[in-house]
MARLUMGU-887430 format. One record per residue (C-alpha): z, x, y; residue in three letters. Coordinates in steps of 0.1 Angstrom, whole numbers, plus 2048, in hexadecimal, padded with zeros to 3 digits. Each point is the difference from the previous one (the first is absolute). Layout:
BEGIN
(pt (Z, X, Y), "ala")
...
//
This chain:
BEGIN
(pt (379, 897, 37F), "unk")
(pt (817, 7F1, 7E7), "unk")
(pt (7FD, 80E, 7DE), "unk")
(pt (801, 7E5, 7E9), "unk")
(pt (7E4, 7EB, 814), "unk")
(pt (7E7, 7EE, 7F0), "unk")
(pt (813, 802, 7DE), "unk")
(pt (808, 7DF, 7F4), "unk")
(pt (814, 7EA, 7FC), "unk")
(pt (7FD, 807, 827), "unk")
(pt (81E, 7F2, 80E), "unk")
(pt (818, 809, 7EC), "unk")
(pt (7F2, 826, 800), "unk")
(pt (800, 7F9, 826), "unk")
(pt (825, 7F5, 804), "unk")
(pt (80A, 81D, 7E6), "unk")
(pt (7F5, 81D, 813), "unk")
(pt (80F, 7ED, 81E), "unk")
(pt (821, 803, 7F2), "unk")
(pt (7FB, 823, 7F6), "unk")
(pt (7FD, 808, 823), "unk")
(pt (822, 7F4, 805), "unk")
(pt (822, 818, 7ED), "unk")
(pt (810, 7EA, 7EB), "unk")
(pt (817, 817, 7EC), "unk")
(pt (820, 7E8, 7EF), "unk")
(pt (819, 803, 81D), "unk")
(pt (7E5, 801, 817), "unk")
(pt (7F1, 7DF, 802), "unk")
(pt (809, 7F2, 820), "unk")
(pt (7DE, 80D, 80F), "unk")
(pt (7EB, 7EE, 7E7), "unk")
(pt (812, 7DC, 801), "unk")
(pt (7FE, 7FC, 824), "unk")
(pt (7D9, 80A, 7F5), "unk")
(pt (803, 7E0, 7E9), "unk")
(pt (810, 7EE, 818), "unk")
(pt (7E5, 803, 819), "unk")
(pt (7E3, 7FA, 7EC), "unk")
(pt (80E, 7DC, 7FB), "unk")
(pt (809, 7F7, 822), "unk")
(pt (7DC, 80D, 80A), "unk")
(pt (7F3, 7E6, 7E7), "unk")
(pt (819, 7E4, 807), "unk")
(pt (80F, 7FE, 7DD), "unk")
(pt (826, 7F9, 803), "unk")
(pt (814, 821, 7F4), "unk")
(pt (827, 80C, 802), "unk")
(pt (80A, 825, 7FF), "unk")
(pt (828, 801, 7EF), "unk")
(pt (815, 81D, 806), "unk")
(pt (7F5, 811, 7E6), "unk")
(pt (7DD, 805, 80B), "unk")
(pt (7F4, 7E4, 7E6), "unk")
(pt (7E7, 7EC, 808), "unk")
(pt (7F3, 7E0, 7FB), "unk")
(pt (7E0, 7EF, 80A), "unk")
(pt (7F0, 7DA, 7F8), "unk")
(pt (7E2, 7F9, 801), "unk")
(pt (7F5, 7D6, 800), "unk")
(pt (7E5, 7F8, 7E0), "unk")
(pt (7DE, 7FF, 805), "unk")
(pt (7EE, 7DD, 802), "unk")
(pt (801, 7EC, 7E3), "unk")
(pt (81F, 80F, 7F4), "unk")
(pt (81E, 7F0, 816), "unk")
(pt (80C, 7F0, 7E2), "unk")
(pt (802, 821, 7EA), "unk")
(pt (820, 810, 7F5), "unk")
(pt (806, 821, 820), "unk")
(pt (7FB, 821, 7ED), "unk")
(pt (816, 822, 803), "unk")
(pt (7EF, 81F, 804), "unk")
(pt (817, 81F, 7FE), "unk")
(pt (803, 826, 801), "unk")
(pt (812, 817, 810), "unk")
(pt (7F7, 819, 820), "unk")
(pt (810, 820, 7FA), "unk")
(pt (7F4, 81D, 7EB), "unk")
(pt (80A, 81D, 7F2), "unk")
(pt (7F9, 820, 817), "unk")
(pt (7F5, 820, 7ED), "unk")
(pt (7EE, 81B, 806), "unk")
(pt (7EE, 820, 7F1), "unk")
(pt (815, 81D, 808), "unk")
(pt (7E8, 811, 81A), "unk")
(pt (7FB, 7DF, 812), "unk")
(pt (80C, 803, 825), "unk")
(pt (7FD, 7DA, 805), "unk")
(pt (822, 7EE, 810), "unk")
(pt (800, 7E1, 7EA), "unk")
(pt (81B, 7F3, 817), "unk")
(pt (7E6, 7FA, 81F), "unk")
(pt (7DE, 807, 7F5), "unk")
(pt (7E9, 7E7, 7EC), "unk")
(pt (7ED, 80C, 7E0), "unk")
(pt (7DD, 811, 803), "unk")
(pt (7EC, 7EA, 7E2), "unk")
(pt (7E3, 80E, 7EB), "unk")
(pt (7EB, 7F0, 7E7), "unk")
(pt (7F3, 817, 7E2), "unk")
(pt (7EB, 7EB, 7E8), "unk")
(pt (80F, 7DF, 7F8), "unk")
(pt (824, 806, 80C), "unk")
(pt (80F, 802, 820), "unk")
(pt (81D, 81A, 80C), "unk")
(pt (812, 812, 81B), "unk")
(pt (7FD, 825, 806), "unk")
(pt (81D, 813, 7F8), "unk")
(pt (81A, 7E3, 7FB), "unk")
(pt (806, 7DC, 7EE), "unk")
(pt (7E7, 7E7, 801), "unk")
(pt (81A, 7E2, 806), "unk")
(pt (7E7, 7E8, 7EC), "unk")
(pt (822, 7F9, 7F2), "unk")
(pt (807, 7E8, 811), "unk")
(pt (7E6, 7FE, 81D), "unk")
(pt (7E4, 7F2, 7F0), "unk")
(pt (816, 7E2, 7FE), "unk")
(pt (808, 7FF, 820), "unk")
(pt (7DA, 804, 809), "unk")
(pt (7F2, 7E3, 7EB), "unk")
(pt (816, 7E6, 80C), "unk")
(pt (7F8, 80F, 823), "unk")
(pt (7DE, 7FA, 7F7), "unk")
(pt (80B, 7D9, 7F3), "unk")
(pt (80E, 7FB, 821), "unk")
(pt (7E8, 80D, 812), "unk")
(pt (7E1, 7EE, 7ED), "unk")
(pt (7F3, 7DB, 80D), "unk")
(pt (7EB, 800, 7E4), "unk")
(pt (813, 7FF, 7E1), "unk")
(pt (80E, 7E0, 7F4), "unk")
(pt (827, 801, 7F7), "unk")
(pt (81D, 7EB, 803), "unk")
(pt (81C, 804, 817), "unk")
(pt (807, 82A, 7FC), "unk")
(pt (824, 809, 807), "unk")
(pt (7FF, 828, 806), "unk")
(pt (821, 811, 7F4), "unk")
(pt (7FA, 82A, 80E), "unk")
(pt (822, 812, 7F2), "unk")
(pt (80D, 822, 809), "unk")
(pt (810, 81A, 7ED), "unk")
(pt (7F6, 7F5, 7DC), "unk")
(pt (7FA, 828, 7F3), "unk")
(pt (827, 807, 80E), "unk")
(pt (812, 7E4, 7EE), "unk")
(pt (7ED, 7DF, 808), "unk")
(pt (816, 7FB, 81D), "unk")
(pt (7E8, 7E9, 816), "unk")
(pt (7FC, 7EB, 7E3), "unk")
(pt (827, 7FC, 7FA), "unk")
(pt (806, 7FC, 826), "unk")
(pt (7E1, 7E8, 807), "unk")
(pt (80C, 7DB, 807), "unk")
(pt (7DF, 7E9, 7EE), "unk")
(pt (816, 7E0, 808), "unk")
(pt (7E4, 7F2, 818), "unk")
(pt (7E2, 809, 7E6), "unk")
(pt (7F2, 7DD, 7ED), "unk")
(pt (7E7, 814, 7E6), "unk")
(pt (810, 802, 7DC), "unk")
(pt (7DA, 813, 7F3), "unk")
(pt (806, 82A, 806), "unk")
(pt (7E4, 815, 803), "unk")
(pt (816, 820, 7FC), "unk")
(pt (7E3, 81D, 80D), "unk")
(pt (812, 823, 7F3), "unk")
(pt (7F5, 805, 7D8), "unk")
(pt (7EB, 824, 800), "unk")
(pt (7EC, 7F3, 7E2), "unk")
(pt (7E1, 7E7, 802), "unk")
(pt (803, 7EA, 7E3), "unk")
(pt (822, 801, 7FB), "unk")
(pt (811, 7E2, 80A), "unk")
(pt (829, 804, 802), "unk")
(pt (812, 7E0, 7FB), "unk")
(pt (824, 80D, 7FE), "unk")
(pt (816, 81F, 805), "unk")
(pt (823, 80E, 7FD), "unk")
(pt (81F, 7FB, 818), "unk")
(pt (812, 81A, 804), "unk")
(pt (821, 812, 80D), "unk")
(pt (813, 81E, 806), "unk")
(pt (825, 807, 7F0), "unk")
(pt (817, 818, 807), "unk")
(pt (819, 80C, 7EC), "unk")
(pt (821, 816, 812), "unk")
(pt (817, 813, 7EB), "unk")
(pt (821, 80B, 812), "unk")
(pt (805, 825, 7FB), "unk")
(pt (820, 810, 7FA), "unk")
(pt (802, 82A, 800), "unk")
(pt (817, 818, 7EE), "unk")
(pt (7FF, 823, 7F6), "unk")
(pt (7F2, 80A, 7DB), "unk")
(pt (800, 821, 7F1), "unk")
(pt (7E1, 80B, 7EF), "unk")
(pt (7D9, 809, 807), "unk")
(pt (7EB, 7EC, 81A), "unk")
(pt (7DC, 7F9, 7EF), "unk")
(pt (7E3, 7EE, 812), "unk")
(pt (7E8, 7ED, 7EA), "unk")
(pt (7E1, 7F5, 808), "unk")
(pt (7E8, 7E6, 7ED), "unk")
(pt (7DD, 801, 80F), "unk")
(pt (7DD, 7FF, 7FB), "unk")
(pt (7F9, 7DA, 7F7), "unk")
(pt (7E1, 7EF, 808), "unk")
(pt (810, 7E6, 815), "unk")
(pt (7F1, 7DF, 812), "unk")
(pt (800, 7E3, 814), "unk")
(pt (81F, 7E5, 7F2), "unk")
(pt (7EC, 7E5, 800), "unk")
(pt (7DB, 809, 7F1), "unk")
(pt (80B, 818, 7EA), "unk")
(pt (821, 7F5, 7F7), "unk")
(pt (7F2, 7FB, 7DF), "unk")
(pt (7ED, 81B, 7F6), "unk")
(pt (81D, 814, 7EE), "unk")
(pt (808, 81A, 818), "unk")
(pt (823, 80B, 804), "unk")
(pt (818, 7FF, 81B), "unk")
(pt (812, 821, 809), "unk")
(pt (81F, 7F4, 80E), "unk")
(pt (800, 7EE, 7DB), "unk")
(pt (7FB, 81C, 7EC), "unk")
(pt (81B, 817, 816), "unk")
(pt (81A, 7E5, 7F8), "unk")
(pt (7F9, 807, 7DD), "unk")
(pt (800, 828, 801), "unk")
(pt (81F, 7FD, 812), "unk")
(pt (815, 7E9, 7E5), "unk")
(pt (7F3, 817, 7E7), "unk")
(pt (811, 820, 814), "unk")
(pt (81E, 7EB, 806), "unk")
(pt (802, 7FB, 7D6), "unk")
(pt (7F8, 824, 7FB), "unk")
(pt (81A, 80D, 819), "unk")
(pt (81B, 7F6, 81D), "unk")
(pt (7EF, 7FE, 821), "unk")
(pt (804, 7F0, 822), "unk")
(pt (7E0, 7F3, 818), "unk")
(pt (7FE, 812, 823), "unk")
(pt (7DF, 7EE, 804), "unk")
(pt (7E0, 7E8, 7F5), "unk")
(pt (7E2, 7FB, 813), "unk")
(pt (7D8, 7F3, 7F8), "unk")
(pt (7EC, 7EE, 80D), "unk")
(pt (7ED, 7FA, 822), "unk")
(pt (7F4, 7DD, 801), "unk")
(pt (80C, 7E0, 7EF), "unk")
(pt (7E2, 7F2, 7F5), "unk")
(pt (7F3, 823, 7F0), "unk")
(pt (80B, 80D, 7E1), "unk")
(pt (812, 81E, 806), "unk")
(pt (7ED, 823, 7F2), "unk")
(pt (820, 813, 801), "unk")
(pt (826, 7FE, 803), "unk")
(pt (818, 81C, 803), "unk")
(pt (82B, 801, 7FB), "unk")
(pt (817, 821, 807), "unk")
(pt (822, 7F9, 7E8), "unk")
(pt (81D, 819, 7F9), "unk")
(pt (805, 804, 7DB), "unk")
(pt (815, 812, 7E7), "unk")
(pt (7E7, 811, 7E5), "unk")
(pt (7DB, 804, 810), "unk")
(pt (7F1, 80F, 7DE), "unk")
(pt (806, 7DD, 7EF), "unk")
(pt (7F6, 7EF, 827), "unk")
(pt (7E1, 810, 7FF), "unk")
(pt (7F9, 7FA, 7DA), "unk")
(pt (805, 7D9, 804), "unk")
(pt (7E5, 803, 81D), "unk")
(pt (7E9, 80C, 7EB), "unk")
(pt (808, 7EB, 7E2), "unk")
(pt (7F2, 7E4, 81C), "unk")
(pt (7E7, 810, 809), "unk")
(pt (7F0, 801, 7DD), "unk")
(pt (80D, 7DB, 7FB), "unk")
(pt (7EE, 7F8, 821), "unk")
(pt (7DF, 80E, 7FB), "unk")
(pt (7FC, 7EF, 7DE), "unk")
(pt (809, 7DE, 80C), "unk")
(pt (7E7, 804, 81C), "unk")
(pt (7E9, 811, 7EF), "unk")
(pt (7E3, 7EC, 808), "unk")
(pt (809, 7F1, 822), "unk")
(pt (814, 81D, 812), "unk")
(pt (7FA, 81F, 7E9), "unk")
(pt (80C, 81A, 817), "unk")
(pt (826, 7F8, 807), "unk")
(pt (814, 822, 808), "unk")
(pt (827, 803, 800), "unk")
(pt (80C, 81D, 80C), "unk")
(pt (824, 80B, 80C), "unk")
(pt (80A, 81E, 811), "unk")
(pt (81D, 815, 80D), "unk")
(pt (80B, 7F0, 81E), "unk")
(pt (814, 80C, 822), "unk")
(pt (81F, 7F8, 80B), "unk")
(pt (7FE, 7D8, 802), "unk")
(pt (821, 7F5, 810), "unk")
(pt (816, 7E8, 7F4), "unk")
(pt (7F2, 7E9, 7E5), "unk")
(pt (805, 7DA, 7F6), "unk")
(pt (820, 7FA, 7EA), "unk")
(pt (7FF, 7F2, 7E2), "unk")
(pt (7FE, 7DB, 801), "unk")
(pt (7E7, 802, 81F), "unk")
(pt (7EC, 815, 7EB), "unk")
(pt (7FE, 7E7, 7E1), "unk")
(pt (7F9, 7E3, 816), "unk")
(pt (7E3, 815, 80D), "unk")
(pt (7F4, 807, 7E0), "unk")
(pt (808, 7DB, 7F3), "unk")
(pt (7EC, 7F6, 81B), "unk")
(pt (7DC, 811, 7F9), "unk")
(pt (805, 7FB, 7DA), "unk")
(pt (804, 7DB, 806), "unk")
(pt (7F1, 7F4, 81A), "unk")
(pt (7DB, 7EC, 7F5), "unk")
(pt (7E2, 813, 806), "unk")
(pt (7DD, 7F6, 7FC), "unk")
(pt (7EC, 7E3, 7ED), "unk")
(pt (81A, 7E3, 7FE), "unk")
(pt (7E6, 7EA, 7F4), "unk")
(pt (7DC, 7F7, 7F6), "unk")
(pt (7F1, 7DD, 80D), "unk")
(pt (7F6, 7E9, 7E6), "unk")
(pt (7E7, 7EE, 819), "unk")
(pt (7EB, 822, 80D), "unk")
(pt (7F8, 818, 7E8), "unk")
(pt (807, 821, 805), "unk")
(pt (816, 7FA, 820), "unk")
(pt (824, 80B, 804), "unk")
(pt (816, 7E5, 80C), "unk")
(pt (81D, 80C, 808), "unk")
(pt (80A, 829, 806), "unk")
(pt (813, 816, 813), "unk")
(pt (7FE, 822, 80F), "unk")
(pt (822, 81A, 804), "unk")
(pt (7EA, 815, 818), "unk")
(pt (814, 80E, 815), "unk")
(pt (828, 815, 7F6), "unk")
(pt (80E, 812, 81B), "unk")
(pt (828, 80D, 806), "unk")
(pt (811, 807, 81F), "unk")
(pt (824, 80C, 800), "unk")
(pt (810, 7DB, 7FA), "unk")
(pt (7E5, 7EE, 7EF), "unk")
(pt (7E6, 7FF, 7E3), "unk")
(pt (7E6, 7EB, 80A), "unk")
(pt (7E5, 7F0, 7EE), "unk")
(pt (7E2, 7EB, 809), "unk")
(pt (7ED, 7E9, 7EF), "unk")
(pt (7DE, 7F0, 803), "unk")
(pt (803, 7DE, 7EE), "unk")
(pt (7DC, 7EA, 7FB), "unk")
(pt (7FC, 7DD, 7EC), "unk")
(pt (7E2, 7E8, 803), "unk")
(pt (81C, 7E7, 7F7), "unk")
(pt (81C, 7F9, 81F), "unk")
(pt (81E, 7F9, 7E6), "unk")
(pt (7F7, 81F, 7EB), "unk")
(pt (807, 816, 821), "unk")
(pt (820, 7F0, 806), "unk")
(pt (80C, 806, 7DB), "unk")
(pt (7F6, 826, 802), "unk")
(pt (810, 803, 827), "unk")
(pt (81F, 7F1, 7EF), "unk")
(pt (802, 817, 7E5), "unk")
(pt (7FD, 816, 818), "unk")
(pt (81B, 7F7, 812), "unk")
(pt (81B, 7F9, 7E3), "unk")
(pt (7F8, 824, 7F8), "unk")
(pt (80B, 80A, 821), "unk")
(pt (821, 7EF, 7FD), "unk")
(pt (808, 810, 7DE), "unk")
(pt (7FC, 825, 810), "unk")
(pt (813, 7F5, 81D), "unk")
(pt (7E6, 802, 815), "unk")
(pt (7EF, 7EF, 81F), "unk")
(pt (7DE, 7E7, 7FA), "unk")
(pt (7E8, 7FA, 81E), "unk")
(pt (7DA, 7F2, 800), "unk")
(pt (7E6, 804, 819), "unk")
(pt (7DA, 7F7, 807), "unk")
(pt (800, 7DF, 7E7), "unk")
(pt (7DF, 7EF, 7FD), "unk")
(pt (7FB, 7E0, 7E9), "unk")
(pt (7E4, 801, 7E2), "unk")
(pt (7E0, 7F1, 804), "unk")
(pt (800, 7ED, 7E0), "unk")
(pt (7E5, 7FD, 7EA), "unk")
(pt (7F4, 7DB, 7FF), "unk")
(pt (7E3, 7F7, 7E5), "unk")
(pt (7F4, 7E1, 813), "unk")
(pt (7F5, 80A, 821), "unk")
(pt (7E2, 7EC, 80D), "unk")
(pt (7F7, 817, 81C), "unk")
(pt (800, 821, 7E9), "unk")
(pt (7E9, 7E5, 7E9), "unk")
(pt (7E4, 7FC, 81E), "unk")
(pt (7FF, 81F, 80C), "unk")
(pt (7FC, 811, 7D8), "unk")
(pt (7E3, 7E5, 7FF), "unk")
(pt (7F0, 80E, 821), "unk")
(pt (802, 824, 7F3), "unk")
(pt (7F0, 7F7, 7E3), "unk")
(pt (7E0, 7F0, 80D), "unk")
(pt (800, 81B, 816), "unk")
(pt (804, 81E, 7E8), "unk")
(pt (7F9, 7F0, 7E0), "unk")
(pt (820, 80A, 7EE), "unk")
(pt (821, 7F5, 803), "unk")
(pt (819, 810, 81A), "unk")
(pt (825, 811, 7ED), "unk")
(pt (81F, 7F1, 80A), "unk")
(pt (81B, 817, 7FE), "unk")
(pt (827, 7FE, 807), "unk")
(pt (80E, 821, 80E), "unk")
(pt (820, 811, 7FA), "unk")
(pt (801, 809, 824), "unk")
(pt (804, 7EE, 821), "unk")
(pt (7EE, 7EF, 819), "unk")
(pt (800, 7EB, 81F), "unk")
(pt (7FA, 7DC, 7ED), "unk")
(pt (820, 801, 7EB), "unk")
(pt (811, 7FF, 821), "unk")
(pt (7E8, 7E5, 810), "unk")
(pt (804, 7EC, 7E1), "unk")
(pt (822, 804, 803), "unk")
(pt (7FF, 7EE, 826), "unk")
(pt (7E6, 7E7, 7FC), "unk")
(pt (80A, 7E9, 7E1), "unk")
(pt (7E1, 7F5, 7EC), "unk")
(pt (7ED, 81C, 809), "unk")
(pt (7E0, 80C, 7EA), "unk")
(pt (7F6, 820, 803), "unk")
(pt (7E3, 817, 7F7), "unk")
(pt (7FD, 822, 80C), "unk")
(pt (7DF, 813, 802), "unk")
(pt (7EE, 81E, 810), "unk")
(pt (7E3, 817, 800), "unk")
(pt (801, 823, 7EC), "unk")
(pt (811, 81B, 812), "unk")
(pt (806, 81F, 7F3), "unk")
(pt (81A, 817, 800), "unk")
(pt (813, 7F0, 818), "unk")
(pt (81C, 811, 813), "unk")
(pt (7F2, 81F, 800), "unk")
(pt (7E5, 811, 818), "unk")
(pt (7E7, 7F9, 7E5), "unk")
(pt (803, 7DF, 802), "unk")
(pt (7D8, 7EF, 800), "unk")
(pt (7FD, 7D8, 805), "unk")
(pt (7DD, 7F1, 7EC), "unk")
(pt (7EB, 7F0, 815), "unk")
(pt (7EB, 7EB, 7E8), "unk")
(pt (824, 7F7, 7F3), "unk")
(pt (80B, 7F4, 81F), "unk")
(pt (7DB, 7EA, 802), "unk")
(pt (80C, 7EF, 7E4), "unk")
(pt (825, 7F9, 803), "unk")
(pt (7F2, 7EE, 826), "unk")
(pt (7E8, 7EF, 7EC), "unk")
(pt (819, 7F1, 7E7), "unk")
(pt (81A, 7F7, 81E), "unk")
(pt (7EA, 7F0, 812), "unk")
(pt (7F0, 7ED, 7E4), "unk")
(pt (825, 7F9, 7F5), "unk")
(pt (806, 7F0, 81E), "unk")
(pt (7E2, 7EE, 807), "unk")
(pt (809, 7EE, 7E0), "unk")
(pt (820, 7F7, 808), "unk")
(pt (7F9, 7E0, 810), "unk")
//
C-alpha cells in the first residue's frame, strides 16, 4: 500500500511517492527522464528527451482556452542524496522508503528530495488531470540544478511559445521570488618562482570563523579567512624579511572559508610571531560581534623546501590584500538585498602556481562583468593567468510583472494576507530561462520544506494543499 494514499492533494502526493520509488541522485538521472518520458507518450502529449536528460512536455489547453497565452511550468528532477550515517541504503539504485509523522512527510534515513520533486509531481498531476482548466502547459523537467544548474544551461527552449513561468523550486509557502543573482567563478594563477632563503620556517594558521554560504550570508559581517591571513602575513612581512613556501584555505567557492593556513621562512620569529598576535587582538575586536572567536596562531615549522623568491612572494601577497572581497553593493530597489558580491573561497599552491578562486554574484548582469574584469586586470598586474567558469546570467528584478500581480491576488483571497516577494542573492534556474526566452515573466513558488539537503529534510503537506490550490487557481484565471 502506498504511503501517502488518501492524503490530499491526491495526485500530486500520488505522483511524488512515484518518483521516490525511482534514484534520482544529480548525475544519476537518466532512470527518471526516460520515467518522464514515458508517462507522456502513455498519454499522447508530444514530449522530446535532449542529451542532457532534459525534458520537455506540452500539453494542448483545455476548452475554452485555445486563445490563452501557453504557460511554462518548471523544476528540476534531481536531488540531493544524503543519508544518516548508519543508513545502509544505496541511493544510487534504491528508491526512498517515505513516512508521514504528523503533518509532514519524509524519508527514513536519507533526503526527502521535496526539493525539487514536489515540482515535478504537481505538474505531473497538471498533466495528468482532465479536470482542471488551463491554457496550453509547456513542461520544462531539468537535471542537475543542485550541481551547477547544468540542465538549465544546456536545455535548448527554442521551440517553447509560453513567455508566463511557473518556476516550482522556492522551499517557503508565501514567499514569492521574482529575481536572483547571476553568478560566476574566477580564477586567479600566480606563476611561482623558488630560491633558497636563510632563516626559520613558521606555519601560521587563522581559524575558527563562523563561516557561511556566499550568497545568503554574504552580508552578515562574517569574515573571510583567506582575507584575514593575507593581512597577518603583510604584517610579518613589515615586521621581518620572509619568503612564502605556501597559502592555502578554503574548500568551496561559494562558502566562506572558516580557516586558512601559510608555512613562510623568515628571518626573526620572536617579532613573526608578535605581529600574529598583534592581528589576532586586531581581529577579534573588529569582529567582535559577528565572528568573535578568530585564533591566529604560528608555530615552529619542519623543513619546508625551497620557498617563493621575492617578487613571487609580493605578488602573492599583493594579490590577497587587493583583490575585492565581499558586499560590493547594496540595491537601491530591494531592501535589504546585496546586489553585487564576491567570494575568494578557495587559495591553494602547488609548486608553480598560487591559485585563487572566486565566487562572484550580482542581481545586475553589467555589475558581474565590472567585478570579473577587475578581476582580471588584477591578474595582469601580478603577471598572472585569468580564466572563468560556470557563468549564469541574473534574473533581474522587474517591478511590473503582471503574472507575479495575479498570482499575489490569488494568494491573498486564499490566505487572507499578502504573499512576500523576495530577490535572492543566490541562483536559480529562471535567471538562465529568462536569459533564453526574451520577454519572459517569472514567478517562482513552492511549498515549506524543511531542512532541506540533509536527512532531516520534512515536506508540509497542508503547504503543499495550498501552493496546488494557488497554481491551479492561477491558471484557471489565466484565460
Amino acid at each position: 500500500m502506498a504511503v501517502l494514499e488518501g492524503l490530499e492533494p491526491r495526485g500530486v502526493l500520488h505522483w511524488f511517492e512515484e518518483l521516490c520509488r525511482i534514484p534520482h541522485g544529480s548525475g544519476n538521472t537518466k532512470a527518471i527522464s526516460d520515467y518522464l518520458v514515458r508517462f507522456a507518450r502513455d498519454r499522447g502529449l508530444a514530449v522530446r528527451q535532449d542529451e542532457w536528460n532534459n525534458v520537455v512536455i506540452k500539453k494542448p489547453a483545455s476548452a475554452g482556452y485555445e486563445a490563452a497565452a501557453p504557460v511554462l511550468l518548471q523544476g528540476h528532477m534531481d536531488m540531493v542524496c544524503e543519508k544518516e550515517a548508519d543508513c545502509k541504503k544505496d541511493m544510487a539504485a534504491e528508491g526512498l522508503e517515505l513516512a508521514v509523522e504528523g503533518d509532514t512527510v519524509y524519508a527514513k534515513g536519507t533526503t526527502l528530495g521535496g526539493d525539487d520533486g514536489i515540482a515535478v509531481a504537481m505538474i505531473l498531476a497538471l498533466l495528468e488531470s482532465g479536470a482542471l482548466p488551463h491554457p496550453a502547459l509547456e513542461a520544462v523537467l531539468t537535471v542537475d540544478e543542485e550541481t551547477g544548474m547544468i540542465g538549465a544551461a544546456a536545455i535548448d527552449l527554442s521551440d517553447l511559445r509560453g513567455r508566463l513561468l511557473i518556476n516550482l523550486d522556492s522551499e517557503v509557502e508565501g514567499v514569492f521570488t521574482a529575481g536572483c543573482a547571476g553568478g560566476a567563478t574566477a580564477v586567479i594563477d600566480i606563476p611561482v618562482k623558488r630560491e633558497p632563503f636563510t632563516g626559520e620556517s613558521l606555519s601560521i594558521t587563522v581559524s575558527g570563523l563562523a563561516g557561511g554560504h556566499s550568497g545568503i550570508e554574504i552580508n552578515r559581517g562574517r569574515a573571510n579567512a583567506v582575507v584575514l591571513l593575507g593581512r597577518v602575513l603583510d604584517a610579518v612581512g613589515r615586521a621581518t624579511p620572509m619568503r612564502l613556501y605556501s597559502v592555502s584555505g578554503g574548500s568551496k567557492d561559494n562558502a566562506i572559508p572558516v580557516s586558512a593556513c601559510a608555512t613562510l621562512v623568515m628571518e626573526n620569529r620572536g617579532r613573526a610571531a608578535a605581529a600574529c598576535r598583534r592581528m589576532e587582538e586586531v581581529f577579534r575586536r573588529e569582529y567582535a560581534v559577528a565572528d568573535g572567536a578568530i585564533t591566529v596562531s604560528a608555530q615552529s615549522g619542519q623543513d619546508i623546501g625551497v620557498p617563493m623568491d621575492a617578487d613571487t612572494t609580493r605578488r602573492a601577497l599583493t594579490l590577497l590584500q587587493c583583490a575585492p572581497n565581499g558586499v560590493q553593493e547594496m540595491s537601491r530597489e530591494v531592501e535589504g538585498l546585496v546586489q553585487t558580491s564576491l567570494n575568494l573561497g578557495i587559495l591553494t599552491t602547488s609548486a608553480d602556481s598560487v591559485r585563487a578562486s572566486f565566487c562572484v554574484r550580482s542581481n545586475i548582469n553589467s555589475q558581474k562583468e565590472m567585478l570579473l574584469r577587475r578581476l582580471e586586470l588584477l591578474s595582469a598586474v601580478l603577471w598572472g593567468t585569468f580564466s572563468i567558469s560556470g557563468d549564469y546570467p541574473a534574473w533581474e528584478y522587474s517591478a511590473d510583472s503582471p503574472l507575479r500581480r495575479l498570482m499575489a491576488e490569488v494568494f491573498a483571497e486564499q490566505c487572507g494576507h499578502a504573499p512576500t516577494v523576495e530577490v535572492i542573492h543566490a541562483g536559480v534556474e529562471c535567471g538562465l530561462l529568462t536569459d533564453k526566452l526574451s520577454g519572459l515573466d517569472c514567478v517562482s513558488i513552492g511549498p515549506d520544506l524543511m531542512e532541506i539537503h540533509t536527512p532531516r529534510e520534512r515536506m508540509h503537506i497542508a503547504s503543499v494543499q495550498r501552493t496546488w490550490a494557488l497554481l491551479t487557481e492561477t491558471l484557471r484565471r489565466l484565460r
